[in-house]
N, C-alpha and C positions, 0 to 999 in steps of 0.2 A: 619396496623402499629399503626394507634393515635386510636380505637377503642377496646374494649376488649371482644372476643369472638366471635366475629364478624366474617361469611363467604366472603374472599377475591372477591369470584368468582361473590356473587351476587355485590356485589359494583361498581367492574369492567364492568358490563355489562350497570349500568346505567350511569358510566362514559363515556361511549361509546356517549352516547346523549351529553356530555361536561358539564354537572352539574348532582347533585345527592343532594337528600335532607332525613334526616334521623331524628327520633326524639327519645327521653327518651332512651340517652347512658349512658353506662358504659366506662368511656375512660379509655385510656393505662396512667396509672399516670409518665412514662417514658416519653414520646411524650409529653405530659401536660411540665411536667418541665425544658425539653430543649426548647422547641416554647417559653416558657412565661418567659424564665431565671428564672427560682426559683430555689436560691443559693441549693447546695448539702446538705448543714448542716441541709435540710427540709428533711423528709418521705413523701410523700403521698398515707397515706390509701385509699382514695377515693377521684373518680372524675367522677362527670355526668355532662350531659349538656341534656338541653329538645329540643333542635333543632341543629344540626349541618348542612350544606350545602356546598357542592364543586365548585365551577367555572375554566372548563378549559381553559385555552388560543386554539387555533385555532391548529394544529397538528403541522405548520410551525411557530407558534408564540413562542414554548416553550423557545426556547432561546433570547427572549425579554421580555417576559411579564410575570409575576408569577402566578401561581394557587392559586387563593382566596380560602380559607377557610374560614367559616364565622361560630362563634359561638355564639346561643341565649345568654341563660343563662347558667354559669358554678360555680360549689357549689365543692370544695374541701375541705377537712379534711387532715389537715398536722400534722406531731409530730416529733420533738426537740428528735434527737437518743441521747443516749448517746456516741455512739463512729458513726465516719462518716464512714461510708464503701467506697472503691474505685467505681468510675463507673466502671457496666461491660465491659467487653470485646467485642468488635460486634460476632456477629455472622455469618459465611458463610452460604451465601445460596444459596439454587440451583432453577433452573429454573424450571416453571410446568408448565404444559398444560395450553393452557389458555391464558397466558401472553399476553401481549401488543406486539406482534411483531412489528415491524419498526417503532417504538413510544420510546420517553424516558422513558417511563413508561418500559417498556420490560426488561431494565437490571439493577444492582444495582448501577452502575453508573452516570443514568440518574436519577435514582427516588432517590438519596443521593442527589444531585444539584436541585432537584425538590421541598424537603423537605427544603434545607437549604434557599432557595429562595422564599420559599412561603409566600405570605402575610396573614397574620392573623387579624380579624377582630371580636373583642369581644365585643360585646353591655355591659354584665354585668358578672362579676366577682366576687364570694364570696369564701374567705379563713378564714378557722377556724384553727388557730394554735396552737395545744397543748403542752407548755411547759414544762421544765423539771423542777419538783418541785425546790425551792429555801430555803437552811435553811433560819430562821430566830434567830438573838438571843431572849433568853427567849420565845421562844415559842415551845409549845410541838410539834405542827404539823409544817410543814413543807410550804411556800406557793407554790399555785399549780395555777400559772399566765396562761392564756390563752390570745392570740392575733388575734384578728378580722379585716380582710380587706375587704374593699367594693369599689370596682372599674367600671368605666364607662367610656361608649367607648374609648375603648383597637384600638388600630390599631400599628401592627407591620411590617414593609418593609424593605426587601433591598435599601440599598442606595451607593453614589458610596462613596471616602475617605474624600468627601465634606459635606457629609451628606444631598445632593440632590438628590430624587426619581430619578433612572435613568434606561434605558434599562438595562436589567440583565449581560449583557459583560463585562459593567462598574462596578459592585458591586461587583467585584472578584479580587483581584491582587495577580497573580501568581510568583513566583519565583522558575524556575527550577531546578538553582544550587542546592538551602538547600531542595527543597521537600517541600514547602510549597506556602498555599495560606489566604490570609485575605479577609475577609470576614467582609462586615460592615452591621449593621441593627440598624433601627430607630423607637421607644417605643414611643408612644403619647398615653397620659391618661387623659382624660377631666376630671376628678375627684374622686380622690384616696383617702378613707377615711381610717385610725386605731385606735383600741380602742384596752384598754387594761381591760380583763375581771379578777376580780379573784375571784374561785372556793367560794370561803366560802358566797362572795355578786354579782351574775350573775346581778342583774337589776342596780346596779351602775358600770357602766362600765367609765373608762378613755379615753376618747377624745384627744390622742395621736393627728393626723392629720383630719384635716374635711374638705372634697369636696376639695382636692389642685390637681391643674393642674401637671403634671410631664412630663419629656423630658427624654428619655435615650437612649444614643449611646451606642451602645456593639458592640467590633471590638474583630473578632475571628480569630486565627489562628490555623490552619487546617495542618495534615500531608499529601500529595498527594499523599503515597504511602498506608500506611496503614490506610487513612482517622481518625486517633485517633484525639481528640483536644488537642492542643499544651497550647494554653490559652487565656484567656476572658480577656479583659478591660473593664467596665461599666463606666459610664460617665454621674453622673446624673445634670439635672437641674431644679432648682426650682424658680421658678420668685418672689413669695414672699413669706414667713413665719413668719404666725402668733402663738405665744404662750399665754396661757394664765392657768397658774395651781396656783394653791393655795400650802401652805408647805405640805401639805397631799398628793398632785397629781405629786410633785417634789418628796417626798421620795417613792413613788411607780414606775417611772420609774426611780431612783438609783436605787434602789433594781433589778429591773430586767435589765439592766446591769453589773451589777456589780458578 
């Protein structure tokens, strides 16, 4: 699922032991940008990580306790499309030899709740974001901005509508009538840096944000019938922001707004 290329069968076998440890991957950049909410309006070309590791809960724990994911380091390369394409469609699938019988792992209904509850645990995060050139007036070329983010320890969790870690029963509220269920999760980032690179001077880069603590609630709604997502709310908090640009570093980030 989050790994690309990857033999299902050997993985599963070391899951069998309740952890598994993998190094120097190529991940699934789909799996990447739903776990880490990075908005649709991104591409991701590429995405490695030099260490990934699985922690199962206990066979009878699964619906209490989340399956830890833990990743070293992750380097992605994203790019600014010019037209957003719809998310795919899921795909049905069928069962193979092999599977997880009498485990939530065994059907697509258990490993869909498996995923959507899983905690995520990023020591370090690098994104390189390739923007979509910007005219400028009186200038022959065109600017061609890039955005840099530098993040440290990522930890992502279920939580219940409190926004308190709680057994997993709690982090779900179902509503049978409409076919739907919500779904809440809790973003803590010890220090989230952006800069702003452009193409013509890479070694003066703009110091957008540096080292700032971040909070983010994302409350999902979910179709129960055809598991599609309905829609995200993000909820971000910052405890304090400092700026400080000069008129040079103010008309570079107009310009890439604008």
């Amino acid at each position: 699922k989050f790994i690309k290329d990857f033999k299902s069968e050997q993985f599963s076998i070391s899951l069998m032991k309740g952890t598994a440890k993998l190094t120097d991957l190529e991940l699934d950049g789909a799996f990447i940008q739903h776990v880490m909410m990075i908005p649709p309006n991104t591409e991701i070309r590429s995405c490695s990580c030099n260490e990934l590791s699985v922690n199962l809960p206990g066979m009878t724990k699964f619906n209490e306790k989340p399956v830890l994911l833990t990743l070293d380091k992750v380097y992605l390369n994203l790019e600014e499309p010019e037209t957003i394409q719809p998310l795919p469609e899921r795909k049905k699938s069928h069962k193979k030899k092999g599977s997880l019988t009498g485990s939530p792992l065994g059907n697509r209904a258990g490993l869909n709740n498996i995923i959507r509850d899983m905690k995520i645990v990023i020591n370090e995060a690098h994104f390189a974001v390739k923007l979509l050139p910007r005219d400028e007036p009186n200038a022959t070329d065109p600017w061609r901005p890039h955005l840099k983010f530098d993040l440290y320890n990522v930890v992502i969790e279920s939580t219940d509508g409190h926004w308190q870690v709680a057994k997993l029963q709690k982090t779900v509220v179902k509503d049978s009538e409409k076919k739907i269920e919500t779904s809440f999760k809790l973003a803590l980032c010890r220090s989230l840096s952006i800069a702003l690179v452009s193409e013509k001077n890479p070694q003066h880069a703009l110091q957008i944000v540096d080292k700032l603590p971040v909070e983010i609630h994302v409350t999902t709604v979910t179709s129960t019938s055809s598991r599609q997502t309905l829609g995200v709310d993000l909820y971000c908090i910052l405890d304090e922001v400092h700026f400080s640009w000069n008129q040079i570093s103010w008309g570079l980030i107009v310009k890439l707004f604008s």
